[in-house]
C-alpha positions in Angstrom: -151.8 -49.3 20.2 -152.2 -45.7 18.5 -149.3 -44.3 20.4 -149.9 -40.9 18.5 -153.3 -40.7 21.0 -151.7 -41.4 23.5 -148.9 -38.7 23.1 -151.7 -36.0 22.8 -153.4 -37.4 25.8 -150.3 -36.9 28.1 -149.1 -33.4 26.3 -152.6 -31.9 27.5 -152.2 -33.3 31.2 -148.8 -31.8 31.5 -150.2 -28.6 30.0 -152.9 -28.7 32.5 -150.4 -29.1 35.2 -148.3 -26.4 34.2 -151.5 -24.0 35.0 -151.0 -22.0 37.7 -152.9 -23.6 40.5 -154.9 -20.4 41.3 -155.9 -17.4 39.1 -156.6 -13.9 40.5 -160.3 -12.8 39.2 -160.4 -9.9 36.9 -162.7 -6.8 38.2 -166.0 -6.6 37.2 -166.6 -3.1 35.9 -170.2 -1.5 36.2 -171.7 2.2 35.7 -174.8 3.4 36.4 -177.0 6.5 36.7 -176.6 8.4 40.2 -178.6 11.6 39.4 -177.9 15.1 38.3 -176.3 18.1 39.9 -178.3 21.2 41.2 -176.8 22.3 37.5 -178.4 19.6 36.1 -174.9 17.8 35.1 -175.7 13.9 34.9 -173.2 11.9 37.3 -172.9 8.1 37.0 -170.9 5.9 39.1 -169.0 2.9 38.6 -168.3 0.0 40.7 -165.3 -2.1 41.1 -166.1 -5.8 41.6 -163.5 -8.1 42.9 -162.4 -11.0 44.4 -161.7 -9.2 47.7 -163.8 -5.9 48.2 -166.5 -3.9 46.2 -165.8 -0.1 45.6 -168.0 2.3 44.3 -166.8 5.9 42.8 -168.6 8.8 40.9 -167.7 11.2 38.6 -169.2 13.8 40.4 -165.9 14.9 42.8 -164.3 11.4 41.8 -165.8 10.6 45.2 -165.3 6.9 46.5 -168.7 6.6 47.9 -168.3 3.0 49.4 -166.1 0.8 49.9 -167.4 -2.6 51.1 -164.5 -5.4 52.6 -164.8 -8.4 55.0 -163.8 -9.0 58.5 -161.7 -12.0 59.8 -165.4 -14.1 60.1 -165.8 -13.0 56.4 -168.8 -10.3 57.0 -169.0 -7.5 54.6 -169.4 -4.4 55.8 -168.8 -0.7 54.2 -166.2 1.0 55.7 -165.9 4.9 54.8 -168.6 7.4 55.5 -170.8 8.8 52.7 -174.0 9.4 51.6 -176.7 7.2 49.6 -177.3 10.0 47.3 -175.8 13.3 45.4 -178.2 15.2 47.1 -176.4 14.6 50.1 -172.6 15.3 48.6 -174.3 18.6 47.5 -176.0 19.5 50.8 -173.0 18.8 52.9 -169.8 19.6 51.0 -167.9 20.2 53.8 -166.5 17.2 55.1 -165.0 15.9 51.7 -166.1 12.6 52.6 -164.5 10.4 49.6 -163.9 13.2 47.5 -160.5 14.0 45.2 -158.5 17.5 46.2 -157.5 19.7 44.3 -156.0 22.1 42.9 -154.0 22.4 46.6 -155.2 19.4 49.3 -154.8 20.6 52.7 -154.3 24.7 53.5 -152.8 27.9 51.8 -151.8 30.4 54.6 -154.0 33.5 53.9 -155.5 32.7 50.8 -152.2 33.7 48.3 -148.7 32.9 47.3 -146.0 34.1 45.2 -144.8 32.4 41.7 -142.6 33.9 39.2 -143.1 36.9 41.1 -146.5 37.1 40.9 -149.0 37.1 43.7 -152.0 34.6 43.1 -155.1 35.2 45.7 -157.3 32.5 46.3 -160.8 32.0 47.7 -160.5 32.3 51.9 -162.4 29.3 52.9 -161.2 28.4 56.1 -160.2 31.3 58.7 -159.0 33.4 56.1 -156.8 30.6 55.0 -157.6 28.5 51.3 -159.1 24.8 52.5 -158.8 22.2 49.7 -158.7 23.9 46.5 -161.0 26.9 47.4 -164.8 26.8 47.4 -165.0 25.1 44.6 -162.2 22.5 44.5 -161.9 19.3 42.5 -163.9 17.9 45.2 -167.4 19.9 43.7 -166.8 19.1 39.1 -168.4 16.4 37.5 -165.4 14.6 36.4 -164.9 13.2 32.7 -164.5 8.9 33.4 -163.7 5.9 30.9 -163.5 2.5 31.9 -160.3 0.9 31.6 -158.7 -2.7 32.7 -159.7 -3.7 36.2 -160.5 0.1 37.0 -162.0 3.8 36.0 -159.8 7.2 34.6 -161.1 10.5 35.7 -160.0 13.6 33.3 -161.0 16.8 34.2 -159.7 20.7 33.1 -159.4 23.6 35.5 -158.8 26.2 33.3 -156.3 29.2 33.6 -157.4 31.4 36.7 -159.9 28.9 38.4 -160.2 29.3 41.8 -157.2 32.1 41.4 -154.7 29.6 40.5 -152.6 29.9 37.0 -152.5 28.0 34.3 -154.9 25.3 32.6 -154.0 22.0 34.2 -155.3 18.6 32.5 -155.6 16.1 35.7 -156.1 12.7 35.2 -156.8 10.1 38.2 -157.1 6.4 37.5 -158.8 4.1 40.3 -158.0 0.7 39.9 -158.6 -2.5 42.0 -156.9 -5.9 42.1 -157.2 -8.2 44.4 -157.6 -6.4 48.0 -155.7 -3.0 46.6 -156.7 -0.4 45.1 -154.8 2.0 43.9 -154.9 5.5 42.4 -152.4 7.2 40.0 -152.3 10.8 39.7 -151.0 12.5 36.8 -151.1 16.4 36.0 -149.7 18.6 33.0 -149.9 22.2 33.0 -149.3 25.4 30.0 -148.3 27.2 32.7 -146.1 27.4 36.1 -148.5 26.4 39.1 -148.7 24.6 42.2 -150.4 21.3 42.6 -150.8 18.9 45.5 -153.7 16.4 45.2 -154.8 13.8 47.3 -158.2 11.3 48.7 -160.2 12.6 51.6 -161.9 8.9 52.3 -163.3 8.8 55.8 -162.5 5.0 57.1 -163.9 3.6 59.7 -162.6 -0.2 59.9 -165.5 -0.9 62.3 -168.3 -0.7 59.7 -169.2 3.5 58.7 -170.5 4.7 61.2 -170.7 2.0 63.8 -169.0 4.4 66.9 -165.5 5.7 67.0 -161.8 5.0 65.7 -160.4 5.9 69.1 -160.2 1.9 70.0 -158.1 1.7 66.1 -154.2 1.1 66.4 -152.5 3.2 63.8 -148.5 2.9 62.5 -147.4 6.1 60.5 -143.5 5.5 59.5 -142.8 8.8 60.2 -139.9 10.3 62.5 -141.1 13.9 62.4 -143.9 15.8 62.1 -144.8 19.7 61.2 -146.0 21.7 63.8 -149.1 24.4 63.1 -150.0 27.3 64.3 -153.3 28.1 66.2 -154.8 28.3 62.3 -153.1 25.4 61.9 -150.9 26.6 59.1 -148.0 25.1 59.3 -145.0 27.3 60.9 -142.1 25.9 58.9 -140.2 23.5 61.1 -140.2 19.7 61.6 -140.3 18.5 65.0 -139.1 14.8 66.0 -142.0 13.0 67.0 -140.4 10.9 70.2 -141.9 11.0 73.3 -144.5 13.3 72.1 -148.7 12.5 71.3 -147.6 12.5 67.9 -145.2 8.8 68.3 -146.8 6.3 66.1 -143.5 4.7 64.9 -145.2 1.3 66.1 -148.7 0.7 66.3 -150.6 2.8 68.9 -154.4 2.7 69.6 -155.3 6.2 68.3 -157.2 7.4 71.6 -154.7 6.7 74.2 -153.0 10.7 74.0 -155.3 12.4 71.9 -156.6 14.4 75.0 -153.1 15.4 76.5 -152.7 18.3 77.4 -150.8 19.2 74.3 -150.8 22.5 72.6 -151.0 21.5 69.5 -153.9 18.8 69.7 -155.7 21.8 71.4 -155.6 24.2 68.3 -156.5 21.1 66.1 -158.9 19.5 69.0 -157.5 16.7 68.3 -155.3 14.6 65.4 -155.2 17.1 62.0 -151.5 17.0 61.5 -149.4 16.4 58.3 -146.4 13.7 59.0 -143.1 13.9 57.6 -143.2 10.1 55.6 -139.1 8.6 56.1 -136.9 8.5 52.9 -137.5 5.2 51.0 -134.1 3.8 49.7 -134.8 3.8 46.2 -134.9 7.6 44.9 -137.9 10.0 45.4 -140.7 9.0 44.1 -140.6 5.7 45.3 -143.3 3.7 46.8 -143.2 3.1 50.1 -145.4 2.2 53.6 -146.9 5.2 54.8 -149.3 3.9 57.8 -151.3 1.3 58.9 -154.6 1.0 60.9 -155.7 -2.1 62.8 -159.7 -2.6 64.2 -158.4 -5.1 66.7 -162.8 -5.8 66.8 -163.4 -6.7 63.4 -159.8 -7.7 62.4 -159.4 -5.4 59.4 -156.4 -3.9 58.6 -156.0 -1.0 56.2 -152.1 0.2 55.4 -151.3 3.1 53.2 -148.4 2.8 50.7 -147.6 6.2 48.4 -145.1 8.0 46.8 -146.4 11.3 48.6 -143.6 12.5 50.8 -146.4 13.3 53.8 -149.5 12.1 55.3 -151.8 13.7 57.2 -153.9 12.1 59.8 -157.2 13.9 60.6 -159.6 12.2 63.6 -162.7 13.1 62.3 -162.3 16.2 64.8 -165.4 18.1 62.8 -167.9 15.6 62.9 -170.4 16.1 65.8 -173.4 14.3 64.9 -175.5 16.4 63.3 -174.8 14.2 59.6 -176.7 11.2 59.2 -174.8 9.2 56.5 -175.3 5.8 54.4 -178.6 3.8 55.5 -178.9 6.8 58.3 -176.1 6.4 60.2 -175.2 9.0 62.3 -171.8 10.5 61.9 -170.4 11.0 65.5 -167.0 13.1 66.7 -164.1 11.3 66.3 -166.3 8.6 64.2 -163.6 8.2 61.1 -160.3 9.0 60.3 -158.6 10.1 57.3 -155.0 9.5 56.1 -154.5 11.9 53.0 -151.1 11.4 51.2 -149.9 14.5 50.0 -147.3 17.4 49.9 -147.2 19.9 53.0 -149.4 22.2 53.4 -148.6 25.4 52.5 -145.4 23.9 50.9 -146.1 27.3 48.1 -145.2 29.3 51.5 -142.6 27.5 52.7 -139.4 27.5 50.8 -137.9 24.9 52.9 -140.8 22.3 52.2 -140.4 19.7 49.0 -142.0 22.0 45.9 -145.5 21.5 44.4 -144.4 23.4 41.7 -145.6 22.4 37.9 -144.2 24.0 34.6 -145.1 23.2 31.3 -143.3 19.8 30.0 -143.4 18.2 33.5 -146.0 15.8 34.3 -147.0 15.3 37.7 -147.0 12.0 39.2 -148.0 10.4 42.3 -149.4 6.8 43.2 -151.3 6.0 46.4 -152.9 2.4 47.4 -155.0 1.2 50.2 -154.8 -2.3 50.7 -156.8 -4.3 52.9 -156.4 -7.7 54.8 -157.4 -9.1 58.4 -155.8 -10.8 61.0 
């Protein structure tokens, strides 16, 4: 008996059963041609292939232009709103469906702010307030991409003085998917003091884009506070408990159950368009925490929200009124997505008492979002 064979035999079985029993798929990394800007900048967009979902992104905007998961029965469906084509990002700007924000997500009270002493002024895009960067945000550039493991890395440049704001700032986004997360690291550097706050304005609608409304949704945001607005809905510097108010989603809520109450402040916003106040993580700022979760009791998909971002807001698709038809020409109805946009406040450069989104040269900014999806 060659007992020498028989030694090998058995060391390769006990290799084999020192394998782990399961191993997670790597992502599948495509580009492709998706047309030219009005400019005639080519834009391409990549898709993420995984075990668990399927998400496309361009380089125009760094827009997430699907994103397609199952339901408990295991049907696929697409889940934030979008169009098929460029033509239509182009043609209707406006609702940032998918798109990254920047230099400033969310609003600048009257279009200016002081740094260093200066006064910057900024394009008034939204009731003589500045909406998302200005009127030509991060949200509108063809960004620079590279593929990288499991994932994509946006670069792009604003130079010193775009869209009013100082300094040249070097942003770079990575979108990366494992498993059913993915998860987007942003990272900033400036030559100059500035102000930066940048987030995803994805449009989810857990039922399938635009199959009806995400009134019937139940949402959890871990937040104990919230910050009040104005009727511009700038907001007017204090935090206010959330308890017993329409604004209560400590534990999960179905979304349309106050949304009509006769409540000031849903009236200026006509509905949810609020930035929440996220709780303090135990480990020290910027730690990742849960942000929110959102629950389609129909399909059985569950989105939740983790970030580093110190607030959320959650906008009800108050805008939408069913004049956009979207993917395979769906038609995008009020109330017919929801958004959940970690971030800074808004108009934190305004409000002294808000955490800073101020940059200086030798700081890197840093923040880390993920979206990760399940059923039940």
């Amino acid at each position: 008996m060659d007992w020498t064979k028989i030694g090998c035999k058995l060391a390769v079985v006990v290799a084999a059963c020192m394998l782990p029993l399961t191993v997670e798929a790597k992502t599948q990394v495509t580009k492709q041609p998706f047309g030219k800007t009005t400019d005639g900048t080519p834009v391409e967009i990549y898709t993420l292939q995984g075990a668990n979902a399927e998400i496309r992104i361009m380089t125009y905007g760094g827009i997430i232009q699907s994103v397609k998961i199952p339901d408990r029965k295991g049907h696929v469906a697409d889940v934030v709103l979008g169009f098929d084509s460029l033509d239509g990002y182009e043609k209707n700007p406006g609702p940032y469906f998918g798109a990254l924000i920047g230099r400033y997500a969310n609003r600048i009270a009257n279009g200016e702010f002081k740094l260093d002493g200066h006064t910057y002024t900024l394009p008034k895009n939204d009731h003589g307030n500045t909406l998302h960067g200005g009127t030509r945000g991060f949200d509108k550039v063809v960004w620079k991409a590279k593929e990288i493991p499991d994932g994509i890395e946006l670069t792009h440049v604003s130079p010193n003085g775009d869209q009013g704001f100082p300094g040249t700032l070097t942003a770079v986004v990575k979108y990366t998917l494992t498993g059913g997360v993915l998860h987007i690291d942003y990272s900033a550097t400036t030559d100059k003091d500035t102000v930066i706050n940048l987030t995803n304005h994805s449009y989810w609608n857990l039922s399938g884009q635009g199959n009806g409304t995400i009134l019937h949704d139940e949402l959890k945001i871990n937040a104990t506070d919230f910050t009040p607005v104005n009727s511009k809905l700038i907001p007017t510097g204090a935090l206010e408990p959330v308890v017993g108010t329409p604004f209560d989603f400590r534990k999960l809520t179905v979304i349309g159950s106050r949304i009509n109450d006769d409540n000031q402040q849903l009236k200026y916003a006509g509905g949810y368009d609020f930035n929440w106040v996220l709780n303090k993580r135990e480990k020290p700022a910027p730690a990742l925490g849960e942000a929110a979760e959102v629950y389609d009791p129909t399909s059985g998909r569950v989105l939740t929200v983790w970030t580093t971002q110190p607030g959320i807001q959650f906008y009800t698709g108050n805008f939408l009124d069913g004049t956009i038809k979207g993917k395979d020409g769906k038609v995008y109805v009020h109330r017919g997505a929801l958004a959940l946009e970690t971030q800074h406040y808004p108009d934190s450069p305004n409000q002294p008492k808000f955490p800073s989104t101020e940059l200086k040269p030798g700081q890197r900014y840093h923040q880390v979002t993920e979206f990760r999806f399940s059923t039940r």
